[in-house]
TILUM-537142 format. One record per residue (C-alpha): y, x, z; residue in one letter. Coordinates in nm, 3 decimals, decimal comma, padded with zeros to 5 digits. Layout:
N
        v        u        w  residu
        Y        X        Z       A
...
This chain:
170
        v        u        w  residu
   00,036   06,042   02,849       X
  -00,216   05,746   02,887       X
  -00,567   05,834   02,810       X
  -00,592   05,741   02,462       X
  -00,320   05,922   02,315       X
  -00,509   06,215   02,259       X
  -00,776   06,046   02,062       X
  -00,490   05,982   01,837       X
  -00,324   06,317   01,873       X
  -00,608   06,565   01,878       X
  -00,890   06,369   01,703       X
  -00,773   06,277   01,355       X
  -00,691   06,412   01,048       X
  -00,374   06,573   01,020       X
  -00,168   06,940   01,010       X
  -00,156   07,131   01,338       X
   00,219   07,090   01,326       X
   00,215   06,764   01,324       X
  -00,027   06,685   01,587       X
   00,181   06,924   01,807       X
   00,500   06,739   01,740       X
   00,294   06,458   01,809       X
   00,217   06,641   02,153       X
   00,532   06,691   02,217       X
   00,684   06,374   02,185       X
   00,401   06,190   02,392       X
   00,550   06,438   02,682       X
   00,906   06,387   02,570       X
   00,930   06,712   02,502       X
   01,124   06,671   02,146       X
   01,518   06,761   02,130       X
   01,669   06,428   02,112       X
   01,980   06,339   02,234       X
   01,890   06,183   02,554       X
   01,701   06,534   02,661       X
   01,994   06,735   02,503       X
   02,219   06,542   02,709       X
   02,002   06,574   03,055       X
   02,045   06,990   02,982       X
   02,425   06,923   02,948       X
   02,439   07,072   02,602       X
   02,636   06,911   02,278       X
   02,472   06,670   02,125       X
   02,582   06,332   01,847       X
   02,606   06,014   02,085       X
   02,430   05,788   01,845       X
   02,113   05,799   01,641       X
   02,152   06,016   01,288       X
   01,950   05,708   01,118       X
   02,128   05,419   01,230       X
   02,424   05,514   01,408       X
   02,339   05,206   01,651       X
   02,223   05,312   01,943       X
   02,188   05,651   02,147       X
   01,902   05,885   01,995       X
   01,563   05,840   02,246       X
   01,225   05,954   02,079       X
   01,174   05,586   02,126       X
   01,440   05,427   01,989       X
   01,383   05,680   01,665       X
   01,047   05,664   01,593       X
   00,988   05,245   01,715       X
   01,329   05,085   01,833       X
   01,529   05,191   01,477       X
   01,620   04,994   01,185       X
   01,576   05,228   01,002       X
   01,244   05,355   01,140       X
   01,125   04,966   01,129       X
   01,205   04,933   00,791       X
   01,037   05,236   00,703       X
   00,725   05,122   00,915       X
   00,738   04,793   00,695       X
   00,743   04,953   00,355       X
   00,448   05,202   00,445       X
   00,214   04,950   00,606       X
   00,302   04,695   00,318       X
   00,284   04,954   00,060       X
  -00,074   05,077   00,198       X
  -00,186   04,672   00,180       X
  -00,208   04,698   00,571       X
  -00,207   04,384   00,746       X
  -00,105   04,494   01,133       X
   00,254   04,482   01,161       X
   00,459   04,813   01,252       X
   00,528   04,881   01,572       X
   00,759   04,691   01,756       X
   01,010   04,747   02,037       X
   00,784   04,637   02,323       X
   00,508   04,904   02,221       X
   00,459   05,259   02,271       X
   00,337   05,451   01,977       X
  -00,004   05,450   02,142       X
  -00,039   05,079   02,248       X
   00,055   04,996   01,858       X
  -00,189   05,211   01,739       X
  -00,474   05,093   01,988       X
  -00,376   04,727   01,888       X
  -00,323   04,786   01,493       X
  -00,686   05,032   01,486       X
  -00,872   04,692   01,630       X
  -00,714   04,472   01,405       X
  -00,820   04,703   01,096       X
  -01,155   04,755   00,921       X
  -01,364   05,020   01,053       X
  -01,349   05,179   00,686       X
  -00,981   05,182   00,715       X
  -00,888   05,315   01,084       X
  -00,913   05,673   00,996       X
  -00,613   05,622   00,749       X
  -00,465   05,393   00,984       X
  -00,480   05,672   01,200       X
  -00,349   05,951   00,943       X
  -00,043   05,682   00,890       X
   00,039   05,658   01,267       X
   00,081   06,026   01,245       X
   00,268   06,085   00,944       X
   00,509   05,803   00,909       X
   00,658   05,927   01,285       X
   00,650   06,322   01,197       X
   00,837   06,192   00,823       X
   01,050   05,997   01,020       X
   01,158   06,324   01,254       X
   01,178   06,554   00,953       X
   01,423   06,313   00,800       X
   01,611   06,270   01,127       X
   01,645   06,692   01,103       X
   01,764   06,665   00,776       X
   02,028   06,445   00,893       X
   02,152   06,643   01,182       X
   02,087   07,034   01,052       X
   02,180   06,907   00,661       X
   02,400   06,658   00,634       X
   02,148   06,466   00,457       X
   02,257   06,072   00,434       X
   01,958   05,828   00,574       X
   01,778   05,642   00,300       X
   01,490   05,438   00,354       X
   01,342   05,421   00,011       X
   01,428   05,843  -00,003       X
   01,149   05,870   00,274       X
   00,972   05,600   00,164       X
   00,895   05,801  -00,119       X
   00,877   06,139   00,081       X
   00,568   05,965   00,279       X
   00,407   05,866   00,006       X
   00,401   06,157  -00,140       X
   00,256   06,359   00,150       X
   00,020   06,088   00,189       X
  -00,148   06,212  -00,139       X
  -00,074   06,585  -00,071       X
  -00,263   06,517   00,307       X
  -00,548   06,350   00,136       X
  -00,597   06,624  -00,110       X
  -00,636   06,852   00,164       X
  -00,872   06,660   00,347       X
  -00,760   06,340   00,523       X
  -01,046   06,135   00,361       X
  -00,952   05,785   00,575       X
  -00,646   05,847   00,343       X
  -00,826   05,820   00,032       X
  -00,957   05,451   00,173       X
  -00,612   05,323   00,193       X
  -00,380   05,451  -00,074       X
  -00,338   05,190  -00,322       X
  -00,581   05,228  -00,655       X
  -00,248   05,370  -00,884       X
  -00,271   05,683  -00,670       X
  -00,534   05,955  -00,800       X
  -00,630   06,198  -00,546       X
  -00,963   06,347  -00,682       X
């Protein structure tokens, strides 16, 4: 885990549960397919989002098409000018690069972003695998919008900076 991650982790606004899925994955600790596979038990060969590639925590939450596109509509939605992160990045060294690149009345929601779109984007990969659920983009697209709101109700203010003027969340 490089040295910032925590900062990113542990010092910003978001549920326990997802900074500890957060912690996890930084340690690949998360039940993808590539760890499932390293413990010799079952697991789907390809990823439940894209059916392109073999399941990393990488390739889900960066290295996806459907994670990319996802990324795309979010930051575009949220009149963010950094683009998402790309397949060269880590998590971290996008967020390092996209928090310099943005306002400093903006970062905190930057920051509230870089941990909710990836948690959204691993709740909708469970839904796939545990539920049967079919991947749509504009589905969680929607999904992440709406906790966006329900996390800056409940007190992620740098969220409040960024959501577009349509959303009310006095």
């Amino acid at each position: 885990m490089t040295c910032f991650s925590w900062k990113l982790i542990w010092k910003n606004w978001a549920p326990p549960r997802v900074k500890f899925f957060h912690w996890l994955a930084s340690q690949d600790r998360c039940w993808t397919a590539d760890r499932l596979a390293r413990r010799g038990l079952q697991h789907q060969p390809r990823c439940p989002l894209c059916d392109q590639a073999p399941e990393t925590m990488r390739h889900l939450l960066l290295e996806c098409p459907f994670a990319r596109q996802t990324w795309h509509e979010i930051l575009s939605w949220l009149r963010m000018t950094t683009a998402g992160p790309s397949h060269e990045d880590s998590l971290m060294d996008w967020w390092l690069q996209a928090r310099q690149n943005t306002p400093t009345l903006m970062r905190k929601g930057l920051a509230s972003i870089a941990l909710l779109t990836p948690w959204m984007i691993w709740k909708q990969r469970n839904e796939c695998i545990f539920e049967g659920a079919q991947p749509l983009v504009q589905v969680l697209v929607s999904k992440i919008k709406e906790e966006a709101e329900q996390w800056a109700r409940a007190g992620a203010h740098g969220l409040r900076v960024i959501l577009p003027p349509t959303w009310d969340v006095h």
